[in-house]
C-alpha positions as CSV (number, residue, x, y, z in Angstrom):
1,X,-7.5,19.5,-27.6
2,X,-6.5,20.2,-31.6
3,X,-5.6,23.8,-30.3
4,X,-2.7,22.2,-28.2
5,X,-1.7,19.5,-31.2
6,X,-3.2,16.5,-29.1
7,X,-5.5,15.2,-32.1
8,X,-3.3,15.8,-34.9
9,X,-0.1,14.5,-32.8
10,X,-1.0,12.5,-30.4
11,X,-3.5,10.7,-32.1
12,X,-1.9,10.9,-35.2
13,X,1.5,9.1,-33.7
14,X,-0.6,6.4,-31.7
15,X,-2.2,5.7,-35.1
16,X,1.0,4.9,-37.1
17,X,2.1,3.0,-34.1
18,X,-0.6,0.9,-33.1
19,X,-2.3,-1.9,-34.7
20,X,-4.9,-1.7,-37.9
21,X,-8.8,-1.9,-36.6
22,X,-11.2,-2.4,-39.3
23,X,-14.6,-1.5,-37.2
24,X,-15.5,-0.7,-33.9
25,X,-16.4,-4.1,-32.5
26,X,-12.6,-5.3,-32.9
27,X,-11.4,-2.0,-31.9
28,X,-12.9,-2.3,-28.5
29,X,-12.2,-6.3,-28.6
30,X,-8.7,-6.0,-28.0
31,X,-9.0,-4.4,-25.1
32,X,-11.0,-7.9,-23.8
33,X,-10.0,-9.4,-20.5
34,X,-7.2,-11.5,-22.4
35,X,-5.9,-8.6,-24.3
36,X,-4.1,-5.2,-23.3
37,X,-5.6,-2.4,-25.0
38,X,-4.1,-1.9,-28.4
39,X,-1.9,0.8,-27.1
40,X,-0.5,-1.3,-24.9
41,X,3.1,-3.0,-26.3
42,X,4.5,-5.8,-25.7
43,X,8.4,-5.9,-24.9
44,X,11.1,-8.0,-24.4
45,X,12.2,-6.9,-20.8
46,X,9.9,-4.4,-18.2
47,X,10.6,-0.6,-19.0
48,X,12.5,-0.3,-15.2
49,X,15.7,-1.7,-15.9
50,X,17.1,-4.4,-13.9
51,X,20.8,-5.7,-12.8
52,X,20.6,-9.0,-12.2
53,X,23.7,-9.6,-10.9
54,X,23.4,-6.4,-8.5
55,X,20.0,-8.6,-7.6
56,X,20.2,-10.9,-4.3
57,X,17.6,-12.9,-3.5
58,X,15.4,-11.1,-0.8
59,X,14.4,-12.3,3.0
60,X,10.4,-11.5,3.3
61,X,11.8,-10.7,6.7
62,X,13.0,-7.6,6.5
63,X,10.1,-5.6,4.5
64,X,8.6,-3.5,6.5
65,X,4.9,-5.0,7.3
66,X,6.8,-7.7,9.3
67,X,6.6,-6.5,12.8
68,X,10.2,-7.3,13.7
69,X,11.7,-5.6,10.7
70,X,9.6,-2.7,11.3
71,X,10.3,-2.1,14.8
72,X,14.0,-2.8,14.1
73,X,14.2,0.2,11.9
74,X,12.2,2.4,14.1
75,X,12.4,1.4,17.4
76,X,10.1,0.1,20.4
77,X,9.2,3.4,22.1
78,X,8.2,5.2,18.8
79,X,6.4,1.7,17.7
80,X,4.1,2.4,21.4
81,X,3.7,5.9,20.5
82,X,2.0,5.2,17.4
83,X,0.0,2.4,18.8
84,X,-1.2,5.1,21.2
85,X,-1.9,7.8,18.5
86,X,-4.0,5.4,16.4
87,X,-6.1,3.7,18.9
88,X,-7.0,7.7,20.5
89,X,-7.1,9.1,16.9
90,X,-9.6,6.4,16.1
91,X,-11.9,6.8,19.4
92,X,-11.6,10.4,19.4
93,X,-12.7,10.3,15.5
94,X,-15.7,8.3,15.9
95,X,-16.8,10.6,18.5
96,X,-16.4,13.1,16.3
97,X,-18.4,12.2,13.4
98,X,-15.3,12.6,11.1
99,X,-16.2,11.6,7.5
100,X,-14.5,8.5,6.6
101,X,-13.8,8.0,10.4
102,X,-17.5,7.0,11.5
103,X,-18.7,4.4,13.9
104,X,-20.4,2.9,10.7
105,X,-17.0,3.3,8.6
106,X,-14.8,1.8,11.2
107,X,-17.7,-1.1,11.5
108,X,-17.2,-1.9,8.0
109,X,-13.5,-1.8,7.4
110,X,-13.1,-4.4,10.5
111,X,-16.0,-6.4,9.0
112,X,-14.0,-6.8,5.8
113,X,-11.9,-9.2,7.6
114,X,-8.1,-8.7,6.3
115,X,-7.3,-11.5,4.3
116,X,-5.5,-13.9,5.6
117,X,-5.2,-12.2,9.0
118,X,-8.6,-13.0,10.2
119,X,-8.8,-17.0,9.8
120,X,-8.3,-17.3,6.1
121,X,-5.1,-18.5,5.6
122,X,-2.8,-20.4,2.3
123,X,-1.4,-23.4,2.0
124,X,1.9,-23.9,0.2
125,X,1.0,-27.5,-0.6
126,X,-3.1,-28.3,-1.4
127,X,-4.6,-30.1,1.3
128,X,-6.2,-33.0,0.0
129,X,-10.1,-31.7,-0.4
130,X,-10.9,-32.2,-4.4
131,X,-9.8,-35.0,-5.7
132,X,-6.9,-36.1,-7.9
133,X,-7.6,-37.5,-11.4
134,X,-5.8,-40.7,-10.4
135,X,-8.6,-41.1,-7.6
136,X,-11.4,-40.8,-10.4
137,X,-9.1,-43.5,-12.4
138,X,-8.5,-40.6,-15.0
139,X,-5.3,-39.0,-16.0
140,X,-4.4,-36.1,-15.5
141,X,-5.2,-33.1,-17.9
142,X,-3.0,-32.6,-21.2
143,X,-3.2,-29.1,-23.5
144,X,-0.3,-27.5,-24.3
145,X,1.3,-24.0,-22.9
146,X,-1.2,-21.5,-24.5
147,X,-4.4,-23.7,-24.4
148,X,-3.6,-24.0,-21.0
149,X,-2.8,-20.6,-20.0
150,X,-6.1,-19.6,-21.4
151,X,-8.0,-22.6,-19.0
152,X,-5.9,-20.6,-16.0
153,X,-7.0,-17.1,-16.7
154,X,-10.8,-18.5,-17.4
155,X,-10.8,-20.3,-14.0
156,X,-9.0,-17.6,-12.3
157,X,-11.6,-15.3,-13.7
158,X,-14.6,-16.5,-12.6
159,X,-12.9,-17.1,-9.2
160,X,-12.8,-13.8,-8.8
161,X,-9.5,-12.7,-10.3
162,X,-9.5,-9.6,-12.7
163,X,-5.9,-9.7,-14.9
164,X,-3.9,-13.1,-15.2
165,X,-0.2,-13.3,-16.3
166,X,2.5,-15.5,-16.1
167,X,6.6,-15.4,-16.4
168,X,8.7,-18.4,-15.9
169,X,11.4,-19.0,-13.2
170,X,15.1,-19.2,-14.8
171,X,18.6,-18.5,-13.4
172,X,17.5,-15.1,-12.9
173,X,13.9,-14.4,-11.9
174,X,14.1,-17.0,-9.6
175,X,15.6,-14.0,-7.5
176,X,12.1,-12.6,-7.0
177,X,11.0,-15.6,-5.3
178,X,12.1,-14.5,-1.3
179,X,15.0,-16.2,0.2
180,X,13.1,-17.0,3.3
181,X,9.2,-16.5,4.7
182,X,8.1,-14.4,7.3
183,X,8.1,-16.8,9.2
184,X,11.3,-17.9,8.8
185,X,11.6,-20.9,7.1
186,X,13.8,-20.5,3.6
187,X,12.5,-21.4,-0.1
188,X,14.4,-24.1,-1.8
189,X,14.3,-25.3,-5.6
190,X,15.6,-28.9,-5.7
191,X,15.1,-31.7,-8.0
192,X,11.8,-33.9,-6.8
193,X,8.7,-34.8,-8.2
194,X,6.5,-32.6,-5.3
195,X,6.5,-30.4,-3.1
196,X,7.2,-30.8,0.8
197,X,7.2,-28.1,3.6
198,X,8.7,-29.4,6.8
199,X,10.0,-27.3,9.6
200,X,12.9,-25.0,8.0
201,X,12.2,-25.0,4.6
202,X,9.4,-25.3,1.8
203,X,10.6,-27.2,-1.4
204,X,9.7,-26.2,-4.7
205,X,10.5,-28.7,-7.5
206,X,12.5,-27.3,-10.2
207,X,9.3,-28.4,-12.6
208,X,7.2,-26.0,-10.7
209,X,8.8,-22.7,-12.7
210,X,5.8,-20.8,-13.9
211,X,4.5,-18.1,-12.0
212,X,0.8,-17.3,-12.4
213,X,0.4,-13.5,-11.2
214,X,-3.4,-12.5,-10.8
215,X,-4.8,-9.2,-9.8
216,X,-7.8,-8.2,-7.5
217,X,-9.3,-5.0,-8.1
218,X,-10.0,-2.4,-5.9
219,X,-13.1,0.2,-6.0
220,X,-12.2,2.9,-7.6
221,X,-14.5,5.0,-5.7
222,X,-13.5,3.8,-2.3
223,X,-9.8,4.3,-3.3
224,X,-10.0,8.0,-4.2
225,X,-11.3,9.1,-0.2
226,X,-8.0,7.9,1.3
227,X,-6.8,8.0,3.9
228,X,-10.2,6.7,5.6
229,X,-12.0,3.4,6.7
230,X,-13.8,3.5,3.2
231,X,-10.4,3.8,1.2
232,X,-9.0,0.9,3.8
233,X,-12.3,-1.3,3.6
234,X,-11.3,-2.0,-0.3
235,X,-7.8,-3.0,0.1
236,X,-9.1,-5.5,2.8
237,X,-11.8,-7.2,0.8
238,X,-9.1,-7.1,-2.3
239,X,-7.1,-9.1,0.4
240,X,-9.5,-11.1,1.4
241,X,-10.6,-12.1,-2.4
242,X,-6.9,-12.8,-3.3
243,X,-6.6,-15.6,-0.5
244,X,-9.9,-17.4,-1.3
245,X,-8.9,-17.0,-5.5
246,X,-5.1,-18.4,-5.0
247,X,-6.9,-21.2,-2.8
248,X,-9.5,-22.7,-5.4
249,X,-7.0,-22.3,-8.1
250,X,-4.6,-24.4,-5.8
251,X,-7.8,-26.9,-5.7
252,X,-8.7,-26.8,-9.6
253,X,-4.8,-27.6,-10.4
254,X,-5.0,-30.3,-7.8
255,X,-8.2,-31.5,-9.3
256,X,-6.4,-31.3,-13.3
257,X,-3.5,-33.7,-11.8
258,X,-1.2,-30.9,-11.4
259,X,0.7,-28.9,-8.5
260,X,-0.2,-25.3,-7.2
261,X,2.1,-23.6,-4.4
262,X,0.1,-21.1,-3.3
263,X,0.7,-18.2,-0.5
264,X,0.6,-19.0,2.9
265,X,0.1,-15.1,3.9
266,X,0.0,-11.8,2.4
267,X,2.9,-10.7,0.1
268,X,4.6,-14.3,0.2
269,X,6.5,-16.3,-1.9
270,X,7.2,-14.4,-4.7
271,X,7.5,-10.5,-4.8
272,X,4.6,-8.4,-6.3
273,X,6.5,-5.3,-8.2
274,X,8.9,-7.8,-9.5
275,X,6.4,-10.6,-11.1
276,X,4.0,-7.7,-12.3
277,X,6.3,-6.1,-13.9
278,X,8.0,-9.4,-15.3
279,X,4.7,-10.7,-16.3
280,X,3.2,-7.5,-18.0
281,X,0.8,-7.4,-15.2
282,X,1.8,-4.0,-14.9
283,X,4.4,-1.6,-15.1
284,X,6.8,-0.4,-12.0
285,X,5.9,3.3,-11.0
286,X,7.4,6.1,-8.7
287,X,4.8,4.3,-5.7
288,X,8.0,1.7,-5.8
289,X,5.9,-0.9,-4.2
290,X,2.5,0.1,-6.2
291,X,3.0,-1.1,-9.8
292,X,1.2,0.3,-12.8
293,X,-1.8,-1.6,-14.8
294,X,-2.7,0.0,-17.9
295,X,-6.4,-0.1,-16.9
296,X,-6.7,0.5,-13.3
297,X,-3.6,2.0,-12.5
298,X,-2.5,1.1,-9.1
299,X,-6.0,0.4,-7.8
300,X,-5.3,-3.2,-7.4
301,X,-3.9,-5.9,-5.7
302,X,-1.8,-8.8,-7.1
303,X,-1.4,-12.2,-5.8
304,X,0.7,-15.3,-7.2
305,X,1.3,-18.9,-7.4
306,X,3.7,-21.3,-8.4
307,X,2.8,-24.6,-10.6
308,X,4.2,-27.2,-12.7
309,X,1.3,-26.9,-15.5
310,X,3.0,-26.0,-18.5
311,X,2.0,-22.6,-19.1
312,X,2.9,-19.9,-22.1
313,X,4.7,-16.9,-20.6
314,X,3.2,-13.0,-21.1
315,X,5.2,-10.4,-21.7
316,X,6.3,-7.5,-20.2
317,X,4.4,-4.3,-21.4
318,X,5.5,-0.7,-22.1
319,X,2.3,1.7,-22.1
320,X,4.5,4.6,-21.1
321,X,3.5,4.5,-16.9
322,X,7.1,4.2,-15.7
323,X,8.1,7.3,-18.2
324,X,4.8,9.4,-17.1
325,X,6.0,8.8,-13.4
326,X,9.7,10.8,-14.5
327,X,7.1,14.1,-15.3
328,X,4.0,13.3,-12.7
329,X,5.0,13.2,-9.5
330,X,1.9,13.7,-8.0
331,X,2.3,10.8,-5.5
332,X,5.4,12.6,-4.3
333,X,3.9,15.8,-3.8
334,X,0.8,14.3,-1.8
335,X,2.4,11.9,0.2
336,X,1.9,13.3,4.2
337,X,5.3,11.5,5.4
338,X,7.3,12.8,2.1
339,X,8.1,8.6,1.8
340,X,8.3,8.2,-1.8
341,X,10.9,10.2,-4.2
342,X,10.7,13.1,-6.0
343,X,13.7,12.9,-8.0
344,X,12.7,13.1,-11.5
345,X,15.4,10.5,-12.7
346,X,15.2,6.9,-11.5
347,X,18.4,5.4,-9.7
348,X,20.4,2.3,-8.1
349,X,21.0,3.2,-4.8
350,X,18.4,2.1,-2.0
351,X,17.3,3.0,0.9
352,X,17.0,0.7,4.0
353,X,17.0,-2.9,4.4
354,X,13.6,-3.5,3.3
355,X,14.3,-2.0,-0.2
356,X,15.4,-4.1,-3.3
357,X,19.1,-3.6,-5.2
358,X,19.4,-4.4,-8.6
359,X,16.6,-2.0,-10.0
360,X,16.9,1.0,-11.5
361,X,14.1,2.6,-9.3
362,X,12.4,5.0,-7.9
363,X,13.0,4.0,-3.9
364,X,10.5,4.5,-1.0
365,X,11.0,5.0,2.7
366,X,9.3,2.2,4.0
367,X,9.9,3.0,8.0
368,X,8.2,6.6,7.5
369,X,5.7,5.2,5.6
370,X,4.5,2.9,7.7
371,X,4.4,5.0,10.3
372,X,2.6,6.9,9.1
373,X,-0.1,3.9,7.9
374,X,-0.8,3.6,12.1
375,X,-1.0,7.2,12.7
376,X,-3.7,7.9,10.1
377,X,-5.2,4.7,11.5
378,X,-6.3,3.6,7.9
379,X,-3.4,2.5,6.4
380,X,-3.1,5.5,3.9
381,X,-3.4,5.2,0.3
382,X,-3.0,8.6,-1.0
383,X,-0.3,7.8,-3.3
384,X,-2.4,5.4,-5.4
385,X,-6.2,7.7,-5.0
386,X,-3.4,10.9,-6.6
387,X,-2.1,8.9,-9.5
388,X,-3.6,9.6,-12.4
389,X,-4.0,6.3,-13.8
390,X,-5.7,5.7,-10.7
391,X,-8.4,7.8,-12.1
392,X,-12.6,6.7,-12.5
393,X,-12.9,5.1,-15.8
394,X,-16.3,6.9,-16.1
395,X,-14.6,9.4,-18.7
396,X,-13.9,8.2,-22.5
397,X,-11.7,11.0,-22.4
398,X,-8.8,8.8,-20.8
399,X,-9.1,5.5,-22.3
400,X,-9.0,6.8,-25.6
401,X,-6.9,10.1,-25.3
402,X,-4.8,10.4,-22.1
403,X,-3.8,7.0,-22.0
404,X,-2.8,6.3,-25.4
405,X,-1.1,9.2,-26.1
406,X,0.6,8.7,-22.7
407,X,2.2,5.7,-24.2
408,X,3.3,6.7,-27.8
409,X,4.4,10.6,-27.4
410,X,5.7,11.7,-23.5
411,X,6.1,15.0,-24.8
412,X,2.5,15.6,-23.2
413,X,2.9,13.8,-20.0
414,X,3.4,17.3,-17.7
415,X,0.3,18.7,-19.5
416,X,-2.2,15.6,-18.5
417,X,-0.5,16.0,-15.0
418,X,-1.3,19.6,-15.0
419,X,-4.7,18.7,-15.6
420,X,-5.2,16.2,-13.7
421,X,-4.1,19.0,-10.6
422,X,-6.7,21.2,-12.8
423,X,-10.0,18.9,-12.6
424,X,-9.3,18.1,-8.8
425,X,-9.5,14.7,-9.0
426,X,-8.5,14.4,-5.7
427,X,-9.5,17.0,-3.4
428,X,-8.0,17.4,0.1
429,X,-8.8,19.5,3.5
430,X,-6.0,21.2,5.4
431,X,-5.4,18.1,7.6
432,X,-4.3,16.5,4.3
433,X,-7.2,14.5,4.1
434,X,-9.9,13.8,1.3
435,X,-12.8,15.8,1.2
436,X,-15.0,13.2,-0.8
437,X,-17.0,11.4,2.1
438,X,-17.0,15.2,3.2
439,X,-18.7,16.0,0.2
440,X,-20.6,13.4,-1.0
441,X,-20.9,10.1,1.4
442,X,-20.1,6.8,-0.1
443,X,-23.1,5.1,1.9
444,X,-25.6,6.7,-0.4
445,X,-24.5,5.6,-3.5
446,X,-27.3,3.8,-5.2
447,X,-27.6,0.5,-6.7
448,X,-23.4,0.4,-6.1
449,X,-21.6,-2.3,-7.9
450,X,-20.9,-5.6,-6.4
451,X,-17.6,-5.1,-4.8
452,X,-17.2,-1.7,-5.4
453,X,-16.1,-1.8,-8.8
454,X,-17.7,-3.0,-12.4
455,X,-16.8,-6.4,-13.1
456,X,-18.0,-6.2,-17.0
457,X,-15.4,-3.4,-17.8
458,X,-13.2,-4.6,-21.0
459,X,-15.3,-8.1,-21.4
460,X,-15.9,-9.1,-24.7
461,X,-19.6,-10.6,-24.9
462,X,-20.0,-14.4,-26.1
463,X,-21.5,-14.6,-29.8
């Protein structure tokens, strides 16, 4: 490391630029579960640039995991075809024994349960379960913004939620709230007291402009043997955890006298890269619909509500993720359907319907990678198991090296990527797929974490 300049520059330049520590104990404290790590910054605007008046508001209609959008853009006879090639792929597979592709590993990715696809499901206004202040002849609770942004990301916390941010809803980022549901009916602001879904439309009072983005994680582990049933089992239970999280919070606001609108589905609402990235959740990223969290890199997912509480807004973060992505490009060069750019610059223009204007981006093809999700049978996930931020946080090395000089001094970003290719992070067969369940199965893992993934990472212990 001091023989390619990374201690004396790298080091050096995220010394002068980060904050003053004055022992260990703080050092590691700001990197708490209420903190970004101290070489995380804090900007004004998110580091992809954004033309709002390029931006117009988005129908949740036409991404691509809506069934009638998807066929749309690829058509009915190639839609049957892959139908066919994943239910022989996964028969044939189970038959076979293939790692990942098991009887056992197919058992325990349907198991999961997707989210809100098997029963669970959201409701945009809280069914009356716990009860109101005014029925306990209290009123309702007062703090202001920041004491009660710290009571949301507490209670979101011990739901089950892992990061908790928040931007407010003005003339502008209003545009990442969808113009319509997939199911049709259209989102409204207008000027009442609650909020009211009939059969067109689901009003949201202009009070009810702060956005409360919350992230699941994944298991790291899991995530790195995509494309498999392991890999996929992860992003299910991360599904399924966001939908029960986003529906006690809706009951704790109700319960504090105050409104939540919460997602009725997957992906509703509000749009994920957008309020991540808006929020300092994360970061946007070549992935395009993967966004970039200092800690876990894309090996997350993110859900989001809508409530009146008054609530102090995060900022958006620069830790240098959107610039490593113009060097990496590892996702590129593993994806199997070549769905996700490679041009080293970001740009304007789109591609397809189910892509975004008015961010300057690095755009994916949604229809081939989709398709490519059934004919795997798993869903995929390479893109995120190859990014290095995506990498086990088992290593000091990356915390307190790779990452931080990642985000003061660029000039190093195609070495770390050369390393990363180096170390094998993320080893593959000739069919393209990982070699890690191959290798070593994840069923014998002993004494795994709850979830998958370690819960305690970044907490700060009670004194």
């Amino acid at each position: 490391m001091r023989s390619l300049g990374l201690a004396g520059v790298g080091l050096g330049a995220a010394a002068a630029a980060g904050p003053i520590f004055h022992d260990l104990d703080e050092m590691s404290g700001a990197a708490s579960g209420f903190k970004n790590a101290w070489w995380v910054k804090d900007v004004d605007k998110p580091t992809t640039e954004v033309d709002w008046s390029q931006m117009p508001y988005f129908d949740n209609r036409e991404t691509m995991f809506n069934n009638d959008a998807f066929i749309k853009v690829i058509g009915f006879e190639k839609l049957m075809q892959v139908a066919q090639l994943n239910d022989t792929n996964t028969k044939s597979w189970i038959k076979e024994n293939k790692p990942g592709a098991t009887l056992r590993d197919v058992a325990l990715n349907n198991a999961t349960g997707f989210g809100f696809a098997y029963g669970l499901e959201g409701h945009f206004v809280a069914p009356p379960i716990v009860s109101t202040p005014e029925e306990y002849g209290a009123a309702k609770w007062q703090g202001n913004p920041e004491e009660n942004l710290r009571m949301i990301q507490t209670a979101a916390r011990f739901f089950g939620a892992k990061d908790v941010r928040v931007f407010e809803l003005d003339q502008n980022t209003r545009k990442t709230v969808y113009s319509h549901e997939a199911d049709g009916k259209a989102y409204t602001f207008e000027n009442v007291d609650q909020a009211e879904e009939t059969e067109t439309k689901r009003v949201i009072p202009e009070k009810a402009k702060y956005v409360v983005m919350f992230s699941i994680l994944e298991s790291q582990e899991m995530l790195k043997r995509a494309p498999d049933n392991i890999n996929s089992a992860t992003t299910t239970l991360a599904y399924n955890q966001g939908a029960l999280v986003g529906n006690r919070m809706q009951q704790f606001l109700r319960g504090i006298g105050y409104q939540g609108l919460v997602e009725m589905m997957s992906n509703a609402i509000v749009q994920c890269a957008g309020g991540n990235a808006l929020s300092g959740m994360a970061e946007m990223g070549r992935m395009s619909l993967s966004t970039l969290n200092p800690d876990f890199g894309p090996a997350m997912r993110t859900y989001k509500f809508l409530t009146d509480l008054p609530l102090a807004a995060t900022k958006p973060i620069d830790a240098g993720m959107f610039s490593f992505c113009r060097t990496c490009k590892l996702c590129a060069e593993t994806c199997p359907s070549g769905s996700i750019s490679s041009e080293t610059e970001p740009y304007w223009e789109i591609i397809g319907p189910y892509n975004k204007p008015g961010i300057k981006n690095y755009y994916y093809n949604g229809a081939t990678c989709l398709t490519y999700w059934f004919e795997s049978v798993f869903g995929c996930g390479i893109c995120r198991a190859s990014c290095p931020f995506s990498q086990k946080d088992k290593a000091s090395i990356h915390d307190w090296v790779v990452k931080p000089i990642a985000s003061f001094t660029p000039v190093f970003d195609g070495f770390f990527t050369n390393m990363d290719k180096a170390f094998g992070y993320d080893p593959r067969g000739a069919d393209g797929f990982s070699l890690r369940e191959e290798r070593n199965t994840w069923w014998d893992i002993q004494n795994a974490p709850v979830y998958g993934f370690d819960t305690t990472r970044y907490t700060q212990k009670l004194e």
